[in-house]
Steps between C-alpha positions, in 0.01 A plus 500: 500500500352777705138601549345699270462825725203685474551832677534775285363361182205658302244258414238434278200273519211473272124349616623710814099538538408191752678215623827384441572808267406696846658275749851528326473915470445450874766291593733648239448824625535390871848337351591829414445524126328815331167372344350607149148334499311364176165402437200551279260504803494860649307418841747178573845731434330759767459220737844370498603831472374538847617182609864591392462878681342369809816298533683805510611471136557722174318339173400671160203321322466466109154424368598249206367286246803170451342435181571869334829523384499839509402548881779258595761704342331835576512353881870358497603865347326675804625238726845513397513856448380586881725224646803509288525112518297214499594200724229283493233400297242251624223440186227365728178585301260232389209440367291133511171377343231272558494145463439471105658258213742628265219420187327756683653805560460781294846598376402854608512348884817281402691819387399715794621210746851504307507890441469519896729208685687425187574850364511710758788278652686565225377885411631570882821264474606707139426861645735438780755227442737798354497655846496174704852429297613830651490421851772370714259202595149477355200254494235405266200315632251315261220321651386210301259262679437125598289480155926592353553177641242276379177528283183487604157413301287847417773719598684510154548847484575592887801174437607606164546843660679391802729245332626778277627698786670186583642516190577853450649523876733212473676668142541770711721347760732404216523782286512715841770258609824671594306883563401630806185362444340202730150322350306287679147419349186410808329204495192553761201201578217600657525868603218664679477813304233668263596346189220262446217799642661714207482219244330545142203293536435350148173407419341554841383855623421642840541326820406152385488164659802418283705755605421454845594118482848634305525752811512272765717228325758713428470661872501128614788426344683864592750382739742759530497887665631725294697723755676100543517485130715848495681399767640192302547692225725757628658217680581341200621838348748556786609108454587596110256214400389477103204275601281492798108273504267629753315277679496145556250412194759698282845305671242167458409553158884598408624182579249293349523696138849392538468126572244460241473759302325325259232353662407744738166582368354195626578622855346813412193345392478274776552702795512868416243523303236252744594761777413793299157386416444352890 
């Protein structure tokens, strides 16, 4: 099969404001793709709208709420009006929270977790799977997480949310099966972005000693750039792949979920979580 070919295309990528979301407008752009930019945070879309136009490349920003139904559409109509076609999607917006068991969280924080990384994957996929179907060769990009893979204690909403776009993206690849369509849901580990500095602290306020502690165990634990992190992915995009784990916890973890999927948690508890609390 040949590579998916990237020149050309008009492309779409959502949490565009910092990290991968910005690395992949970069290096799509630098591919050759035409770059429509979304994200709620104004200042972060100006950066990597810099970033794309000091690399000599054209990019038009959107500042958009995931979550709001209504946005996503109004966004895919302006999009897809100004381009004519859509090409790719990549839904890379997300949302985490602090450590906190499931008895716990307020369903108000539960529903804004899913409204964000579980929603606004499939408010984006819905406003422009019509006009992905109309291109000679398309791809939609969901990015689940290592927590779609296995569970992990106080993180019930962050994995419910995650292991629904695992669910949601792999439908897709079937009842997209035989379009012009190409799926592949994202599967990152460790990622050092700004997702855990922009998570909703529950229970804790300011710049306490438990967030601090939270901080630096997720940085600890951050293996992965994420200009390498877009590279794979748009690696994997030209390779046609449905399914791609970032990282060597997320490849690790993969395989052991699948030779004992049952039994699992007692690795989590006796390793994973010991490391996050050294």
């Amino acid at each position: 099969m040949n590579e998916f070919d990237f020149k050309g295309k008009n492309a779409v990528i959502t949490g565009a404001g910092s990290g991968i979301g910005r690395e992949l407008c970069i290096q799509l752009a630098k591919e050759g793709c035409n770059i429509s930019a979304a994200d709620i945070n104004e200042k972060g879309l100006r950066e990597t709208e810099d970033a794309v136009r000091a690399a000599g490349k054209n990019i038009i920003c959107y500042i958009t709420d995931v979550s709001d139904r209504k946005q996503i559409f109004e966004f895919a109509e302006k999009t897809i009006y100004y381009n004519n076609s859509i090409d790719i999607v990549i839904n890379n917006a997300g949302v985490a929270m602090s450590d906190v068991p499931a008895e716990n969280i307020d369903f108000k924080d539960f529903e804004w977790m899913m409204n964000i990384n579980l929603w606004g994957v499939v408010n984006t996929a819905k406003a422009f799977i019509g006009s992905l179907k109309k291109s000679r060769d398309s791809y939609l990009v969901n990015t689940s997480s290592i927590y779609g893979i296995f569970a992990m204690k106080n993180a019930a909403a962050y994995t419910t949310s995650k292991f629904a776009v695992r669910g949601f993206s792999e439908a897709l690849v079937q009842e997209l099966h035989g379009t012009s369509v190409n799926v592949m849901t994202v599967y990152p580990g460790g990622i050092k972005t700004n997702i855990a500095k922009n998570s909703r602290w529950i229970g804790e306020t300011g710049d306490t000693d438990g967030q601090k502690r939270q901080l630096a165990r997720f940085e600890n634990s951050a293996k992965t750039e994420p200009e390498d992190a877009a590279k794979q992915i748009l690696q994997a995009m030209k390779r046609r792949k449905k399914r791609l784990l970032i990282g060597k916890d997320a490849r690790f973890m993969d395989l052991y979920v699948r030779i004992n999927p049952s039994g699992y948690d007692r690795f989590v508890r006796e390793h994973i979580l010991k490391e996050k609390q050294r």
